[in-house]
C-alpha positions in Angstrom: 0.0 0.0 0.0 1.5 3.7 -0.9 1.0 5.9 1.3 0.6 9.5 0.4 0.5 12.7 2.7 -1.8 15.2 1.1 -0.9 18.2 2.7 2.3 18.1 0.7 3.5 20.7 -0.9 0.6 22.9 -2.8 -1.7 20.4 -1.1 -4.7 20.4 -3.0 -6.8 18.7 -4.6 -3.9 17.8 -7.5 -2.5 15.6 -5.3 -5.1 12.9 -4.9 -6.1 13.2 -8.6 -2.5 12.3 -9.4 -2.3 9.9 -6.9 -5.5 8.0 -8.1 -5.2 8.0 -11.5 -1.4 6.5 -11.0 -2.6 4.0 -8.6 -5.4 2.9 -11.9 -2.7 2.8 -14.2 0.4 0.8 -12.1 -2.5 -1.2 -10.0 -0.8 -0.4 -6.7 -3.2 0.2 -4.0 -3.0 4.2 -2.3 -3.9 5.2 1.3 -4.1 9.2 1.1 -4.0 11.1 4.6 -4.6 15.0 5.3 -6.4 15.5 2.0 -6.4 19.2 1.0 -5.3 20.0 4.8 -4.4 23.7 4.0 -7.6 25.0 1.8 -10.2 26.6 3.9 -12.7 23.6 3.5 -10.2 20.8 3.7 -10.8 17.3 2.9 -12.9 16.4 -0.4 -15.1 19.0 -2.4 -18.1 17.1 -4.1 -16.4 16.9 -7.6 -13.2 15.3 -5.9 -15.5 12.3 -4.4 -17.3 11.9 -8.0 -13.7 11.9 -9.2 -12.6 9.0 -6.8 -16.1 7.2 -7.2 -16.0 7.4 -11.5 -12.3 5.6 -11.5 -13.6 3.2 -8.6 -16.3 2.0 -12.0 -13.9 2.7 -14.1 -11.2 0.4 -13.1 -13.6 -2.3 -11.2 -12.0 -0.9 -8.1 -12.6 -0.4 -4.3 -12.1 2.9 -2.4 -13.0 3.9 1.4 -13.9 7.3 2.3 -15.0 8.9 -0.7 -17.6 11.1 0.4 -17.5 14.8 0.6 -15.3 16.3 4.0 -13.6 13.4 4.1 -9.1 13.7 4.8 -8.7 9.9 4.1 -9.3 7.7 1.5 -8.2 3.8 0.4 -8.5 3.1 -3.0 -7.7 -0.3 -4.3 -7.8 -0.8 -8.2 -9.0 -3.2 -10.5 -9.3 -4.1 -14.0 -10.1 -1.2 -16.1 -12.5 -1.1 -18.3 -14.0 0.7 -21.5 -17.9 1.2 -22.1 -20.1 4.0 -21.2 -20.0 6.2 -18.5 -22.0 9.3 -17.0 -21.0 11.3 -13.7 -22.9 14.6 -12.7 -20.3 16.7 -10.4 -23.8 18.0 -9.0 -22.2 21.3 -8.4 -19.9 24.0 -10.9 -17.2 21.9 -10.2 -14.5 21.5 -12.4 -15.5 18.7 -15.5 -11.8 19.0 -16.9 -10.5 18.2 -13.4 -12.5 15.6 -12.9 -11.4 14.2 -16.5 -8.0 14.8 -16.4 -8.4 12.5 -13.5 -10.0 10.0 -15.2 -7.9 10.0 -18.6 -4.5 7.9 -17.8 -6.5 5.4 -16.9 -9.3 5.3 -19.8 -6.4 5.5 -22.2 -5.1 1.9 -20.8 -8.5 0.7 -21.6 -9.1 -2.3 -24.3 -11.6 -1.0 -25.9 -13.4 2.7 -26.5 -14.3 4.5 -23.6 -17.2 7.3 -23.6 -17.4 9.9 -21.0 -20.3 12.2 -20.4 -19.6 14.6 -17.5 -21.9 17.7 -16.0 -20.4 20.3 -14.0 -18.6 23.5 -14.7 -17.0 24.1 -17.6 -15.4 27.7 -17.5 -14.4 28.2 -13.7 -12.6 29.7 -11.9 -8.7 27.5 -11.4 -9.6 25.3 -13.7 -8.4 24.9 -16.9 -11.5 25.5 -19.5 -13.4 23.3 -21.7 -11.7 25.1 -24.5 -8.3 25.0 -23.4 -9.1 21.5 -22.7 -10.1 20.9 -25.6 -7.3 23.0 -27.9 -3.6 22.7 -26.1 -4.6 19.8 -23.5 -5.6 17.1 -25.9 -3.5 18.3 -28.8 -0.4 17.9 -26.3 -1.9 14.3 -25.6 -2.1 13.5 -28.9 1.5 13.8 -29.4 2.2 10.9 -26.9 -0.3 8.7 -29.2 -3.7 9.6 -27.8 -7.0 9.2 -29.1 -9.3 11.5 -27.6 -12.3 13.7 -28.6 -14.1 15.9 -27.2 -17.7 17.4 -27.7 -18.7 20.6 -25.4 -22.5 20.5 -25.4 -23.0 23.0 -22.6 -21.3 25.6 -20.6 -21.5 25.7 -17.1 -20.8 28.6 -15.0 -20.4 28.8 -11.0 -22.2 28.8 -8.5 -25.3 26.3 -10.7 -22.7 24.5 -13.2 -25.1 22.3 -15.7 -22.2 22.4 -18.1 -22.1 19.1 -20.4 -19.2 17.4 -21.9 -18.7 14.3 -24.0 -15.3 12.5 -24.2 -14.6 9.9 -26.5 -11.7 7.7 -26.1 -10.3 5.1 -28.4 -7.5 2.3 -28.0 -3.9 3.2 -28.7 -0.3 2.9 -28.4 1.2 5.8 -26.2 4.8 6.4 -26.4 7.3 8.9 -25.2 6.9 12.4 -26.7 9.3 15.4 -26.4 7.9 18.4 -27.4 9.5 21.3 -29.1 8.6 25.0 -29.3 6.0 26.0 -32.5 4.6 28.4 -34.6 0.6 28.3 -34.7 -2.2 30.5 -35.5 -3.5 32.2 -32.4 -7.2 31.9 -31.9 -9.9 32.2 -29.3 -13.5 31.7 -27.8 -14.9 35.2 -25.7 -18.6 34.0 -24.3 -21.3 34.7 -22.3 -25.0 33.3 -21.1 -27.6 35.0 -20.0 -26.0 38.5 -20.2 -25.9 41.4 -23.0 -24.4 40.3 -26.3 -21.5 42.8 -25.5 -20.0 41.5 -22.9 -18.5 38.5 -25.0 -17.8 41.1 -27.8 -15.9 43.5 -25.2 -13.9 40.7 -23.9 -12.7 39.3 -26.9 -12.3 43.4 -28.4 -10.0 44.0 -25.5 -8.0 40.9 -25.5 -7.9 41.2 -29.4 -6.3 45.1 -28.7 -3.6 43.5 -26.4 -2.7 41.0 -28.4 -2.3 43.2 -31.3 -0.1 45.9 -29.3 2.2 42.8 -28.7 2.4 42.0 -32.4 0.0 39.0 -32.0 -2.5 38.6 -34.4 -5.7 36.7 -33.4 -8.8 35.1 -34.5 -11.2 35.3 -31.4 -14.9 33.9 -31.9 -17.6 35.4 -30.1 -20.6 33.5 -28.4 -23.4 35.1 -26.6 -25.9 32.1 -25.0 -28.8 30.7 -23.2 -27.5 28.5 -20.8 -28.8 27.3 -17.6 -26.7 29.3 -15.4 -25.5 32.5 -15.7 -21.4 33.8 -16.5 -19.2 34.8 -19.3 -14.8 34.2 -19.7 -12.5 34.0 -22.4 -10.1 31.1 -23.8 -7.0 32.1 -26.2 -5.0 29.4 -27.4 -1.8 29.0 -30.0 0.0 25.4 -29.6 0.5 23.9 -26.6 0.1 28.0 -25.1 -3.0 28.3 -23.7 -5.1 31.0 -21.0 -8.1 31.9 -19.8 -10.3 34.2 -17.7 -13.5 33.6 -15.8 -16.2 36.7 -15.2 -17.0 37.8 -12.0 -19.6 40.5 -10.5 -18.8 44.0 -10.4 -15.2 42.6 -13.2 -15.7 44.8 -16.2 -15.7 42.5 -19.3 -12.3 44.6 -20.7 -10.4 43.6 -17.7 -11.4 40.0 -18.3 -10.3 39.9 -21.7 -6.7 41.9 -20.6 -6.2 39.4 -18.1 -6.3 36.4 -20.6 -4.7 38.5 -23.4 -1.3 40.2 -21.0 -0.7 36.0 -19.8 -0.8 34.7 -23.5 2.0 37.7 -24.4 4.2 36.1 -21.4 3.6 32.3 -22.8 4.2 33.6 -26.4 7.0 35.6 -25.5 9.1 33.1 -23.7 10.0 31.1 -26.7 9.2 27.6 -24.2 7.4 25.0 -25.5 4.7 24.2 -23.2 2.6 26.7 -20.7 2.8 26.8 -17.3 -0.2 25.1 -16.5 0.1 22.1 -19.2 3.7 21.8 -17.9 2.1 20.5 -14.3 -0.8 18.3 -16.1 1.3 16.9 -18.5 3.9 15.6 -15.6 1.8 12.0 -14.9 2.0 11.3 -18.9 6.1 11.6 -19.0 6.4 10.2 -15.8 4.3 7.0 -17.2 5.8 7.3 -20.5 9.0 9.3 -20.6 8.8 12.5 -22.6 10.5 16.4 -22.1 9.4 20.0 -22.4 10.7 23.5 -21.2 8.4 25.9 -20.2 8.0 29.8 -18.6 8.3 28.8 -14.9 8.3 25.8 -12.9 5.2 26.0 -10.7 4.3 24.8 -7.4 1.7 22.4 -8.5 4.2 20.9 -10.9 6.7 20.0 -8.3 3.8 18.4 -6.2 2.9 16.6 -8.9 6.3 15.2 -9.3 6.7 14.9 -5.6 3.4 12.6 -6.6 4.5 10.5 -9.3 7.5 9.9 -7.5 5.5 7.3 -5.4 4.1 5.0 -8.2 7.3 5.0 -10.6 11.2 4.5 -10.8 11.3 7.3 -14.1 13.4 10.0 -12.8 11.8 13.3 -13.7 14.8 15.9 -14.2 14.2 20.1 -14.2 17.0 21.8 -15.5 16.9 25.0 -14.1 19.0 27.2 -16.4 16.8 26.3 -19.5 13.4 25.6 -17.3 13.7 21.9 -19.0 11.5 19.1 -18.1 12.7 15.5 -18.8 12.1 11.7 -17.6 13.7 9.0 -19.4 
């Protein structure tokens, strides 16, 4: 049995997402104490038990504790398997999370997987359905995976009712070390259940920015119906990818600057990889072997090393003079 102590490090919720989906993967049992110890609601948030609870059916698994408060859980896996599966987070939380959880371990499956998730789609430290969608799974794709993804929803915080559909298909991963590139930069500004402008001004602003830093941008608009109510903005070039969530009493041009003036830092850098994808991406090389540089080497990323660390020999190098990421 590993045992894990999730207080460590950033101490959140990344932690025992990691943790899980390596136990699925390498089969080894995982006892994880002090879950989330330093937030100020420790233990497990609903979408973290639905997490834990879609990989238990996933892999034919067992887990203890998995209920929402909870600082301990056992999880034991099993066989995993492909078919259909449905989970409703039952709040706004995070349905990329929660996948990203799940997706190391539906990719070792024998045969297609299909995931239908509601939650929230565009929240607030998450990553997005769109950048989900545009850098996450292209990224993936480049260690061998099939995966497709269909958003049918948005959901916003604090109702959620976003709806997702992931399909997943058998294949061969291998190691994959990616290199800095040259795409086209676009984006998604969008809104439900507020004036049509306020997706047009965050996607004007952000355009403006973008421009000034001698970006040029294709940036869709959407104004919708949705069941809750919230607006944000996703920009995306590569495997270079931000966002920004609205909030009450945020104007819509501050929303789309704050989206716009991070893309400028990733795009500037000359790295290959963001921030962010540079921490999510660290259970794939870890499984697989792999390498990246990026803008900065986050807190989360070293957790999720830390993580990894527990359920494989790979080393994971950072070489800090070029901000290099490597296992092999």
């Amino acid at each position: 049995m590993i045992e894990i102590d999730g207080s460590h490090g950033e101490g959140g919720g990344q932690i025992l997402r990691t943790a899980v989906a390596l136990s699925a993967v390498t089969g080894h049992p995982v006892n994880i104490k002090k879950i989330r110890q330093g937030r100020p609601r420790p233990g497990l948030a609903p979408q973290h038990a639905e997490a834990i609870l879609a990989m238990t059916k996933i892999c034919g698994g067992r887990i203890q504790g998995a209920t929402s408060g909870s600082s301990e859980i056992t999880f034991e896996p099993g066989e995993i398997r492909g078919g259909s599966y449905r989970v409703d987070i039952g709040t706004a939380g995070s349905v990329t999370l929660l996948m990203q959880c799940l997706l190391p371990a539906m990719l070792k499956a024998q045969s297609p997987v299909s995931l239908q998730v509601q939650g929230g789609t565009d929240v607030q430290w998450a990553p997005t359905v769109d950048y989900f969608q545009h850098v996450f799974l292209p990224a993936l794709m480049c260690f061998g995976a099939k995966a497709d993804l269909d958003i049918r929803q948005r959901g916003y915080y604090p109702k959620g009712q976003g709806s997702v559909h992931l399909q997943i298909e058998p294949c061969d991963l291998h190691p994959c070390h990616l290199k800095p590139q040259s795409s086209a930069l676009r984006g998604i500004s969008h809104s439900s259940n507020l004036p049509s402008h306020v997706a047009r001004r965050q996607a004007e602003f952000a355009f403006e920015i973008l421009m000034q830093a001698g970006f040029e941008a294709e940036i869709g608009v959407e104004s919708l119906s949705a069941p809750s109510t919230g607006s944000g903005i996703s920009l995306w070039s590569g495997w270079k990818g931000t966002s920004a969530i609205g909030e009450r009493g945020l104007p819509a041009e501050k929303v789309g600057k704050r989206a716009a003036e991070e893309l400028v830092l990733e795009l500037s850098s000359g790295k290959a990889v963001d921030m962010h994808l540079a921490d999510q991406l660290i259970p794939y090389i870890a499984l697989l072997g792999g390498s990246y540089t990026t803008r900065e080497i986050s807190r989360h990323t070293m957790t999720n090393i830390w993580t990894a660390k527990h359920f494989l020999k790979r080393e994971i190098y950072i070489e800090r003079d070029t901000l290099n990421i490597k296992a092999d």
